[in-house]
N, C-alpha and C positions, 0 to 999 in steps of 0.2 A: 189798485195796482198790487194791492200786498195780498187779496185773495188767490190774483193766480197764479203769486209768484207760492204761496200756501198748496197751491194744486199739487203742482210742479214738485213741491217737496216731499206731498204724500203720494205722487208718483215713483219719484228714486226710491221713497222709501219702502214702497210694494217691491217694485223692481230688485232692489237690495237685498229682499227677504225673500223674494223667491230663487232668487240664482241660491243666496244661502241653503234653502232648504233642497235646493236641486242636486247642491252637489252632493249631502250626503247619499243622496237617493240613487244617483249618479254610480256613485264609487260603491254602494252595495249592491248595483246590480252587476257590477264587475269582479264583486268580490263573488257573491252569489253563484253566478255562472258555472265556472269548473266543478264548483262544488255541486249544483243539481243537474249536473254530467254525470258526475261520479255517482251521485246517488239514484241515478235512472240507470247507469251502466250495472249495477249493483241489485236495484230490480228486478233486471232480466231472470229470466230462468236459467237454470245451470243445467246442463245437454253437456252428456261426456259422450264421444265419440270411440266404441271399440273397432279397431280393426283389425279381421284376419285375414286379409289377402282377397283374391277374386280377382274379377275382371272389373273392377270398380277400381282397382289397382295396376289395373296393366296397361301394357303398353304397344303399340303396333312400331312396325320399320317405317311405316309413313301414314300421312293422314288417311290413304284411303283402306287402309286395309281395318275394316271393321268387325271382322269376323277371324282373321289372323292375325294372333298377338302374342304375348306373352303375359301371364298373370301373376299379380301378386308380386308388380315391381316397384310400386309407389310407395316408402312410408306415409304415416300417418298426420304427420306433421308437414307433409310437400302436400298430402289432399286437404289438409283443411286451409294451408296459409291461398292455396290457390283457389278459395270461392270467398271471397275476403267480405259474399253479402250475409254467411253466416253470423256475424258481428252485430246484424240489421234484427236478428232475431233470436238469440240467446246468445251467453256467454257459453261459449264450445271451448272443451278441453279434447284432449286426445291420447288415446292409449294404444301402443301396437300388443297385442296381447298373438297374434299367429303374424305368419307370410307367407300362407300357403294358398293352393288353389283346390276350393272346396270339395273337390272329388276324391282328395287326400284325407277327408276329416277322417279322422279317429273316435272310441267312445271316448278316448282319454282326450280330445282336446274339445268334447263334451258336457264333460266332467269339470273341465280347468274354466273355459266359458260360463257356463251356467254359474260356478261358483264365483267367479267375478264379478258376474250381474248382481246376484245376488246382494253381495258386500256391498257394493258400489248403492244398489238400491236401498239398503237401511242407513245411508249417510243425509242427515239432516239438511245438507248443503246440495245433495242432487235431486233433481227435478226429474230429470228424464234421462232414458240411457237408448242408443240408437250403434246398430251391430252391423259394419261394413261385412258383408260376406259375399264368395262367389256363388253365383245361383243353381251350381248343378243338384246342391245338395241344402241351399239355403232354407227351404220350406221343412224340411227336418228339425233341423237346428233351432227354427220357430218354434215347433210345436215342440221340441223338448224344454227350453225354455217357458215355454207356453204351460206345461207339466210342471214345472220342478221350483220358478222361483216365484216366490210369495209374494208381492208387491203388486200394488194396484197403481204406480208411478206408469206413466208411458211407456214399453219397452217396441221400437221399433229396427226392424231387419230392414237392408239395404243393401241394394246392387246392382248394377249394370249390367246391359248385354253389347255393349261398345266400350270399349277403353279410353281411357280421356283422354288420347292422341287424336283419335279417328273424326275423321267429319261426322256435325250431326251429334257427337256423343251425348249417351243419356246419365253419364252417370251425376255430374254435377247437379241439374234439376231435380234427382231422383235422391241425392243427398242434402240440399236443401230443403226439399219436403220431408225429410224421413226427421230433422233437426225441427223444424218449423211444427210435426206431428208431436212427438216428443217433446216440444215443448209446450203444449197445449193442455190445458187443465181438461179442457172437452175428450181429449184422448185418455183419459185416467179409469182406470177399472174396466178397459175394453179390451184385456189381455194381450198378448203381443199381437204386433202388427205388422203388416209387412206393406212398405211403401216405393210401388215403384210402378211406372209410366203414370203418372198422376191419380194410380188407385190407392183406395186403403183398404185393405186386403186383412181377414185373420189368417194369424199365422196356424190353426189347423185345418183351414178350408182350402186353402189356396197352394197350387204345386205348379211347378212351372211345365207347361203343358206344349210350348214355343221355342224351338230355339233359330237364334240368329235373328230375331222380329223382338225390338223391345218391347211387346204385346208379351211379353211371356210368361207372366202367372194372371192364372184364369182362376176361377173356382165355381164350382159346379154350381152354388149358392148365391151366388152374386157377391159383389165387396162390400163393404161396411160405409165404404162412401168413396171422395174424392179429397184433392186437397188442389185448391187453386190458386196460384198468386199467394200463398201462404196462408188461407181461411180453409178450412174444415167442413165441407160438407158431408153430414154422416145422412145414411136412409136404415140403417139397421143394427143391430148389434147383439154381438156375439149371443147363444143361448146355452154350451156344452160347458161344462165345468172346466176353470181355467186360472192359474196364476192362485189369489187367495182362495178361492174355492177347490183347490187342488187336497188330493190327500197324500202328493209328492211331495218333498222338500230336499231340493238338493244340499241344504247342511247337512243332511245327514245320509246321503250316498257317500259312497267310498270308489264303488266298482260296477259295473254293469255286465250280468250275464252274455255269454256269446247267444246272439238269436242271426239265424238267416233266411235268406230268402231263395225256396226254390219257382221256378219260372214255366208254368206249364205251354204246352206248344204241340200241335200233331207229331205222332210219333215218342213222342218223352216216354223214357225211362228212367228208372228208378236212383240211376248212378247216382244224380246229385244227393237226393235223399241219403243213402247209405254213406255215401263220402259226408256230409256233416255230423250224420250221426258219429261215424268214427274221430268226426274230430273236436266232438267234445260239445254240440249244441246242445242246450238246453229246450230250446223253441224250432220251429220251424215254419214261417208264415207261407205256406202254399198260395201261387199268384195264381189262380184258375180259371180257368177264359168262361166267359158270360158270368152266370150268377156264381162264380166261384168254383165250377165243375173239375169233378177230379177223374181223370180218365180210368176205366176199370183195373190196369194192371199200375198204378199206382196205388189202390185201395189198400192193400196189405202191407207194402211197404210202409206206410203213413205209421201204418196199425202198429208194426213192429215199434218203429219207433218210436211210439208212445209208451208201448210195453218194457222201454229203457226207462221212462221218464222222461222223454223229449215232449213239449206242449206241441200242439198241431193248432193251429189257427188257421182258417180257410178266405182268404181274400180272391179278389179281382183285378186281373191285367186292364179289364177295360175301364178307362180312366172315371166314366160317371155312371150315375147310380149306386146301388147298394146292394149286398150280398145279403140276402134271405136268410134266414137260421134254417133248420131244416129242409130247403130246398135243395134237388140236386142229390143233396147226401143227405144222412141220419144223423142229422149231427147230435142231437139228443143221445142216439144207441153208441155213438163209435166215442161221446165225451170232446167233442171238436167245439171249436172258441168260431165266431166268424167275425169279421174285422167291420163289420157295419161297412159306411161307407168310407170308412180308412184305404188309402193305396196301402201296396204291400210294405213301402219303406218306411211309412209312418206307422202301420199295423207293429213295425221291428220296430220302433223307439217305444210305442206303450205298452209290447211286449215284455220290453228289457227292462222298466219301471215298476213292472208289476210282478214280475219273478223276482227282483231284487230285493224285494221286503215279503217275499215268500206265498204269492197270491195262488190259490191252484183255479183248476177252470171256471169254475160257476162264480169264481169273483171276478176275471181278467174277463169275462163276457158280461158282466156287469157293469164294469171298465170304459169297454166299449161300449156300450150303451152310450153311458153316461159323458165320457170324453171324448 
């Protein structure tokens, strides 16, 4: 009788000593909790969000109006509190740096941009930096950044061709990935990028070739990849000198040369030409149809201009392929730059980078080569 009543007491007393050891275990995994919240919240990547206005910002009179809107009416703080999955994959901060609509940019808010990336990019605490812009002029903006600031941190360009009023809007997905890219170790040293309808785009190959079709930056190269459901898939990456390999540094721009863009067409005359030189161009990227061709009663005008000091760089209106060096014209005899396959608006940003620190031809056509 007295062994089982012996059982029985080294029963309660297992029993007694495991609730004992349960509860400290208990009450440390409740103490624990919040705290490996905090310290996974804390993990995440830090993804600063700049934004300067666009149609990633704007807003229509009603949902259906997707192509009639107004831009550049949402702060920065109303776009990010309303994709609240941002949270799911980095910690996002936010900075209104413009609230414009990018057909408005300036070099000076070029200048002000890039020098903010910059800064932001040598802070031990940021990870990634991601650049709400409107698209008319957005692929610019890249590839000057893509030039000027030194970091091999993610820097991704972003924007909409629908307003987040509109049905259908693309802009939210297209900000969630551009965050989600940016936040990505696998995105590091791949120069700026530009992420939108679920490509990953370099910001010097890719120009928006579409408008009104969220399809609308293409590049003649293909993208660098995709991004799905928040994974990364790359198939290529970048080969033209970019970001650390740059021999730009926007710490140490101040100002940027005027360069412009004349536009060749049947019939063209000289006008434009003369009227820039008068007002003070340095450059002159000539848009020439097919391989950069420059109609015969342009030829002298060009020439004069050069005999000012104006650079002459010979690009293409037509959006792919690439401009030949001495096809067409002597570019050899007449001392003319050709913009590779640069459009003529990007030929005018690594124009304006290479005058600035005093580049004469046989280097800004090295330039292009190489960038």
């Amino acid at each position: 009788m007295t062994f089982p009543r012996f059982q029985k007491s080294l029963l309660a007393a297992a029993v007694a000593l495991a609730g004992f050891t349960a509860a400290p275990a208990a009450l440390w995994a409740q103490t624990a909790a919040p705290a490996a919240a905090a310290a996974a919240q804390t993990a995440k990547p830090h993804v600063v969000v700049l934004a300067t206005g666009g149609t990633i910002a704007g807003a229509g009179a009603s949902a259906a109006n997707s192509a009639t809107y107004t831009a550049a009416k949402v702060p920065v703080d109303k776009l990010l509190a309303g994709l609240p999955e941002l949270a799911n994959v980095a910690n996002v901060t936010g900075e209104q740096v413009f609230q414009i609509a990018s057909e408005s940019f300036t070099n000076d808010n070029l200048l002000t941009l890039a020098k903010r990336v910059s800064a932001l990019a040598k802070q031990p605490d940021v990870d990634g930096i991601v650049i709400t812009h409107g698209t008319d002029t957005l692929a610019e903006t890249g590839y000057f950044l893509s030039l000027t600031v030194h970091t091999d941190k993610p820097i991704a360009m972003v924007g909409s061709m629908r307003p987040g009023t509109a049905l259908s809007a693309d802009g939210a997905l297209n900000l969630l990935n551009a965050v989600s890219v940016a936040a990505s170790k696998d995105a590091q040293g791949k120069g700026v990028l530009v992420t939108m309808n679920d490509q990953i785009q370099s910001a010097r190959d890719t120009n928006k070739d579409v408008n009104i079709e969220t399809r609308a930056f293409q590049s003649q190269w293909g993208s660098l990849g995709m991004v799905v459901e928040g994974r990364n898939y790359w198939f290529r990456a970048p080969v033209k000198r970019h970001t650390t390999g740059s021999e730009f540094n926007i710490d140490n721009i101040a100002s940027l040369p005027q360069v412009d863009i004349v536009y060749a067409h049947g019939n063209v005359q000289p006008t434009a030409v003369q009227a820039l030189v008068a007002s003070g161009a340095k450059a002159i990227i000539h848009a020439g149809t097919g391989n950069g061709s420059v109609a015969d009663r342009m030829v002298k005008p060009l020439q004069d201009a050069q005999a000012k000091g104006v650079t002459i760089v010979r690009s293409s209106r037509v959006p792919y392929g690439f401009v030949l060096r001495n096809a067409e014209q002597p570019d050899d005899k007449y001392d003319w730059v050709v913009a590779h396959d640069m459009r003529p608006e990007k030929a005018r940003i690594l124009t304006m980078l290479a005058l600035a620190q005093g580049a004469d031809t046989k280097t800004l056509q090295r330039m292009f080569w190489e960038y």
